[in-house]
Structures are given as C-alpha cells and as structure tokens.
C-alpha positions in Angstrom: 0.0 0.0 0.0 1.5 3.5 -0.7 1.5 5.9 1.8 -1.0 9.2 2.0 1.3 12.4 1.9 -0.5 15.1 3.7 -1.6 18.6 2.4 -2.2 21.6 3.4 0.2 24.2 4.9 2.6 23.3 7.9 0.9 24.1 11.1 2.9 26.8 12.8 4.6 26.9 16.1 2.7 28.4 18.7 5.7 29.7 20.2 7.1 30.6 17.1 10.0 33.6 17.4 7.8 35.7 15.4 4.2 35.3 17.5 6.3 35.9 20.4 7.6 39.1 19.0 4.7 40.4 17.2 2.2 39.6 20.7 4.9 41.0 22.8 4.5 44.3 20.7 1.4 43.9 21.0 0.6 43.5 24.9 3.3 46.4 25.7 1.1 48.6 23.1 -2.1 47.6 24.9 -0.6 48.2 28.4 0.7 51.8 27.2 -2.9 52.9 26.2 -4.8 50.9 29.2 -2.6 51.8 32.4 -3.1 55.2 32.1 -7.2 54.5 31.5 -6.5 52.0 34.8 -5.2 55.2 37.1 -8.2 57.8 35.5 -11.0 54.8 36.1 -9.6 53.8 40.2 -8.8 57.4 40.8 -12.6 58.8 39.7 -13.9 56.3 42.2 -11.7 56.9 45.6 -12.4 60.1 47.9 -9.6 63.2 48.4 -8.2 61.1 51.9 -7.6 58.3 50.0 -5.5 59.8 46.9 -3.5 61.9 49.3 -2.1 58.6 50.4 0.2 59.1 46.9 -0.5 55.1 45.6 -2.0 55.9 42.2 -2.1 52.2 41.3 -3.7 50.7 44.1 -7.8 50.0 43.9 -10.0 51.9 45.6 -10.9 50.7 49.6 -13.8 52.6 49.4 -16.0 53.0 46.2 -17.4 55.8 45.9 -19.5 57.7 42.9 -19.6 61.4 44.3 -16.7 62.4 42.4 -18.7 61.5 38.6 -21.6 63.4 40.0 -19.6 66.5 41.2 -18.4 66.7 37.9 -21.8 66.0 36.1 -23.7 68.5 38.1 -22.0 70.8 40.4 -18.3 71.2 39.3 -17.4 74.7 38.4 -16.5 75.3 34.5 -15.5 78.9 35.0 -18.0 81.6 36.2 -21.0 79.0 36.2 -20.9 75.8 39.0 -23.5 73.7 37.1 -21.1 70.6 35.9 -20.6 69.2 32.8 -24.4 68.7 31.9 -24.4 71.9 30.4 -21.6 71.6 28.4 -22.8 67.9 27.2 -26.3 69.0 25.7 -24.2 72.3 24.1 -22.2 69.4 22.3 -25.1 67.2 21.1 -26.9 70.2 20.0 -23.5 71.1 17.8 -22.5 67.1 16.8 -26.0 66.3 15.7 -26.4 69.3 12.8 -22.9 68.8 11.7 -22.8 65.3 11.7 -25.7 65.0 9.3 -25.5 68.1 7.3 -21.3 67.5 6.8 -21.9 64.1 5.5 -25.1 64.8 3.5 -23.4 67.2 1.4 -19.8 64.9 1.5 -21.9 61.8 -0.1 -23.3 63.3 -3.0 -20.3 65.8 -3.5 -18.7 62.2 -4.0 -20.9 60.3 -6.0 -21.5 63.7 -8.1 -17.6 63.2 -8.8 -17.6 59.8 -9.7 -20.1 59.5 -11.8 -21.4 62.3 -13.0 -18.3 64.8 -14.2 -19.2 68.5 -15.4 -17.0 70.9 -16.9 -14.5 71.9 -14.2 -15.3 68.9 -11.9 -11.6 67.9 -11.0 -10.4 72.0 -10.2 -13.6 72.1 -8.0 -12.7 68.2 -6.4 -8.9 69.9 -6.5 -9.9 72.7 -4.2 -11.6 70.4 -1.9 -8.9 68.5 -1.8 -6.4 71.3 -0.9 -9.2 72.7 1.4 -8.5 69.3 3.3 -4.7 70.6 3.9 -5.6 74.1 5.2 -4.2 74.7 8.7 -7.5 75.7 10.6 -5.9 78.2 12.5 -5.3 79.8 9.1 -9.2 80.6 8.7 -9.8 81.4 12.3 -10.0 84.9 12.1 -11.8 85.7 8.5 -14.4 83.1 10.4 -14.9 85.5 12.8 -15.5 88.7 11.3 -17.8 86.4 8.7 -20.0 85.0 11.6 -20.1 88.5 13.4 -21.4 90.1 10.1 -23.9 87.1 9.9 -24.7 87.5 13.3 -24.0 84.5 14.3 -20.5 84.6 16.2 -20.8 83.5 20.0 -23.9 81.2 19.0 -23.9 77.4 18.4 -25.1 77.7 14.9 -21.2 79.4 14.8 -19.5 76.1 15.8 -22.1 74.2 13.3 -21.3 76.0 10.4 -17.7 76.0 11.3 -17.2 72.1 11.3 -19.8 71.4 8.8 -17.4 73.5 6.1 -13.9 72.0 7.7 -15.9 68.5 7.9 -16.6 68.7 3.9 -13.5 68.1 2.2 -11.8 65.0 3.8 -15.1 63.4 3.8 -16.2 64.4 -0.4 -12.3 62.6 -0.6 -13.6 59.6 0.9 -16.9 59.4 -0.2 -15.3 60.0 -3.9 -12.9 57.4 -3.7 -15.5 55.0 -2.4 -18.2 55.9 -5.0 -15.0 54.9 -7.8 -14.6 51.4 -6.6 -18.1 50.9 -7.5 -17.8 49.0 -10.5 -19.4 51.9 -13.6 -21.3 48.9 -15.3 -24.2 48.9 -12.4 -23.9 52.7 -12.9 -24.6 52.0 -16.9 -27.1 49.6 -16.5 -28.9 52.2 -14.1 -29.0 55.0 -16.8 -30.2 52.2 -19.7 -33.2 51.6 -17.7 -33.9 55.5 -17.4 -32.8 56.0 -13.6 -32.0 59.5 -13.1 -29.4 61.3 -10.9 -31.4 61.2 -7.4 -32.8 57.8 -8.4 -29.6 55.9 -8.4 -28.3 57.7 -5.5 -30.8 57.0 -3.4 -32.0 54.0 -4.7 -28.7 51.7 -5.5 -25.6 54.0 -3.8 -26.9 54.0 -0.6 -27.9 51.1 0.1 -24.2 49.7 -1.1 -22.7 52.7 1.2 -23.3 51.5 4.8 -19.8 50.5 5.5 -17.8 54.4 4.2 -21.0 56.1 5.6 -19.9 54.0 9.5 -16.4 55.6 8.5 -17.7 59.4 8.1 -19.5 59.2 11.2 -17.4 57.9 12.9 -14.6 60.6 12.2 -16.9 63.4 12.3 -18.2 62.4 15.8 -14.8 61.7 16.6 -13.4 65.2 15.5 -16.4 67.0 16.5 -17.2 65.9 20.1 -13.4 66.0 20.9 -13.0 69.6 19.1 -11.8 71.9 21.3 -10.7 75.1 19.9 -13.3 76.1 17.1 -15.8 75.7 20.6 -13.6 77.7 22.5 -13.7 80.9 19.9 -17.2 80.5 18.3 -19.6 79.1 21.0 -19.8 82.0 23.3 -19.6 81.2 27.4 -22.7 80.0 27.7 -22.5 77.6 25.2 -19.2 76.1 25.7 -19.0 72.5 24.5 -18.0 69.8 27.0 -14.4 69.7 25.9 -14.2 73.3 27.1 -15.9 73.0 30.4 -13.6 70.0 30.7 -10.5 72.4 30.2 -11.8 74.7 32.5 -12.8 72.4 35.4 -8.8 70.6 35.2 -7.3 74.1 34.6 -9.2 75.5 37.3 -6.5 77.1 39.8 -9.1 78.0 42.7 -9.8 76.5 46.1 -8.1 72.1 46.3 -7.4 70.3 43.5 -10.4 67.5 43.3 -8.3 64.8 41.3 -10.8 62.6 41.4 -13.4 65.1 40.0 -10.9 66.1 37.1 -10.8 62.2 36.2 -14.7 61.6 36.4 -14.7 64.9 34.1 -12.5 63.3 31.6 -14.1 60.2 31.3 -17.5 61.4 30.9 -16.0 63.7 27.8 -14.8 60.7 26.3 -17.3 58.5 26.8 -19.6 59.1 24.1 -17.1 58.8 20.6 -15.7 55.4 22.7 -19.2 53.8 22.8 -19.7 55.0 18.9 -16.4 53.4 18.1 -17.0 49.8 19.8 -20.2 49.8 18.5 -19.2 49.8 15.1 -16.0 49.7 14.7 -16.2 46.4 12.5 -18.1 48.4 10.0 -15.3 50.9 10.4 -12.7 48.6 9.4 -14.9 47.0 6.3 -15.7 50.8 5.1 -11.8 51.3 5.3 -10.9 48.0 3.6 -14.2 48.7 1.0 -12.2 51.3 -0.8 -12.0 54.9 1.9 -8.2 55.1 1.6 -8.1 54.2 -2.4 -7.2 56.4 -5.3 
C-alpha cells in the first residue's frame, strides 16, 4: 500500500520567534494605552483622603460615585458651577447638525464626482482637496468677522457651520474614492433603464454605502465631540462644549485640587465617541478595507 502524503500548509509553532515578538509588541502597546485608562477609572472612584495617600495604582478601599456626579452636576467650569451637563447638551446640540449636514453634502459631493463629471469637476474636487490641507488656525479669524457680520458669532449655529465647512473636504475625498470602486457597469445599467441622478443615488448608492457612511461618522463624531478650539472661539460662554468646560474644570487654579473630579470629568467627555467606536467599529474597518483610503 503506498503511503497518504499530507496537504495543506505546515501548522505553525505556537511559540514561534515571530508570534512571540509580534504579541509581545502587541501587549506592551495595549498596556501603554490601558494603564493610564486604569489610574483615570480607580482614581474617579476613591475620595480626596484616600489619593492623598500618593499610591495611584492601588484599587479603591472605598467606592465611591460622588466624584462622577460632582463633575456631572456641580463642578465649576468657569464663572458658572452647574457641571458638565451643560456643556454635554451644548455638544449634542453642535455634533448632531454637523454630523448629518457635513456628510449629506460629503456623499453626494462624491458620488456627483464619480459618476457624473461636469466641466470643471476635478479643479472644483482639486480645491476640496487642498481645502482638506488648510491649517485651521489659518481661517480662524476671516471666520470671525464672517459669523459676526452674519450675526451669528458666540452662538452654536457658529460652531455648526464652522465644522460642517472643515468636515466637507476629507469626507467628499472619501466618499469619492468610495463611490469609484463601485464597478461603472451597475452605474450603466442604471441609466439604460432611465434612472436619473437622485434615483440611483438614493435607490442603488446608498444602500451599497453603509460601511464608508460607519467611516464618516465615525470621524466626524470623533473630530467634532473631541473639538476643542473652534468651541472655545465661536460658541460663546454660555454655550461652551463639554471639551471646554472640561479644560476649565482641570485648569481650574481655585480652592483644592479635586483629582478625582478632574478624572470623572475626563471620562464622561470621552465616553460618548468610545461607545460609537465599539459599536461599530467592525463596520469601520470594512468601510476602510471597502475602498476609503483608495485612489
């Protein structure tokens, strides 16, 4: 009887030189980012006695929430001592608007540019495309005398209008190069039956678009939520985002320095763009892999 050769690939080592290497890299990375979350998370939850003590490491002995709702409710953010609450409704009333408006406009700037060229349609998608390159601190000031001739400076339609334009050109880029890895026979055989511009958008591009449309939200939430200078200029004191009244409440150089509040602060700023992320962050990566970072 002959013998059966196997096939297949060689099983690997588990404790091959190169997994050893590449998951060292790997835990060390993870550690890096999650010790520092560690000390913010155990110091938010132990009382002023306890973090005098100087061991930053240690868990708390004594749980305790007062600290999150000190900074939720009560913590001073300047001349006002109503918490962060403020602050996080200013930023929801600013993320929603720009969110949708930015990347309404972005899509169809994109499939516009894919598939339906006019005369001058790559100097126009040129100047988006350098518009993505712009310092921002460039356009500060002609934004401000704009909005104040508008009537609009120290408002949060200001800081709407402000990321809504900076929002548009990275995300026409992205939406573009998306809409081009669509293959242009579906486009073809949608204009042979008779489908118009806003038919075929609407009808066959969108539906096909969940994955870059995961990617634009996510960045724009990302950017916008975590925005803290346009907010600082534009908004006006009363309606600083939550970034700000963060800034303000960690900065603040008046009566003892609540470290535990400052960490509760923190982590209720962040916690909004880090439950959008893990919630669909799989769709993130397919919208990348789909064709957001192609020519």
């Amino acid at each position: 009887m002959h013998s059966v050769e196997p096939t297949g690939r060689k099983p690997r080592r588990v404790l091959s030189t190169r997994n050893i290497i590449l998951y060292g890299f790997l835990i060390v990375a993870a550690l890096y980012w999650l010790l520092p979350l560690y000390v913010m998370i155990v110091t938010s939850l132990k009382g002023m006695p306890e973090i005098r003590l100087g061991n930053v490491f240690s868990p708390p002995v004594e749980v305790t929430f007062a600290p999150w709702v000190k900074a939720w409710d009560s913590a001073c953010t300047g001349l006002y001592c109503e918490g962060l609450k403020v602050g996080f409704w200013n930023s929801v009333q600013i993320l929603i608007p720009s969110v949708i408006v930015s990347i309404a406009i972005a899509s169809v700037n994109g499939y516009a540019l894919s598939f339906w060229r006019f005369k001058g349609s790559e100097f126009f998608f040129t100047v988006l495309l350098f518009g993505a390159f712009i310092p921002y601190q460039i356009m500060i000031y002609p934004l401000v005398i704009i909005l104040r001739e508008l009537h609009l400076f120290s408002t949060l339609w200001a800081v709407i209008i402000v990321h809504t334009i900076f929002g548009m050109p990275i995300l026409t880029l992205l939406f573009r190069n998306y809409f081009a890895s669509v293959p242009a026979e579906l486009f073809k055989a949608a204009r042979v039956d008779g489908a118009g511009f806003w038919r075929i958008f609407l009808q066959i591009m969108l539906p096909m678009s969940l994955p870059i449309f995961v990617v634009a939200i996510i960045l724009q939430v990302t950017g916008i939520w975590n925005d803290f200078l346009f907010g600082v200029i534009y908004a006006g004191t009363r309606n600083f985002p939550m970034t700000v009244q963060l800034n303000n409440i960690v900065n603040s150089s008046q009566g003892v320095k609540e470290y535990n509040v400052n960490m509760a602060a923190t982590l209720l700023t962040g916690l909004l763009p880090l439950v959008v992320y893990f919630i669909s962050g799989k769709l993130f990566v397919r919208g990348i892999a789909a064709g957001a970072v192609k020519g």
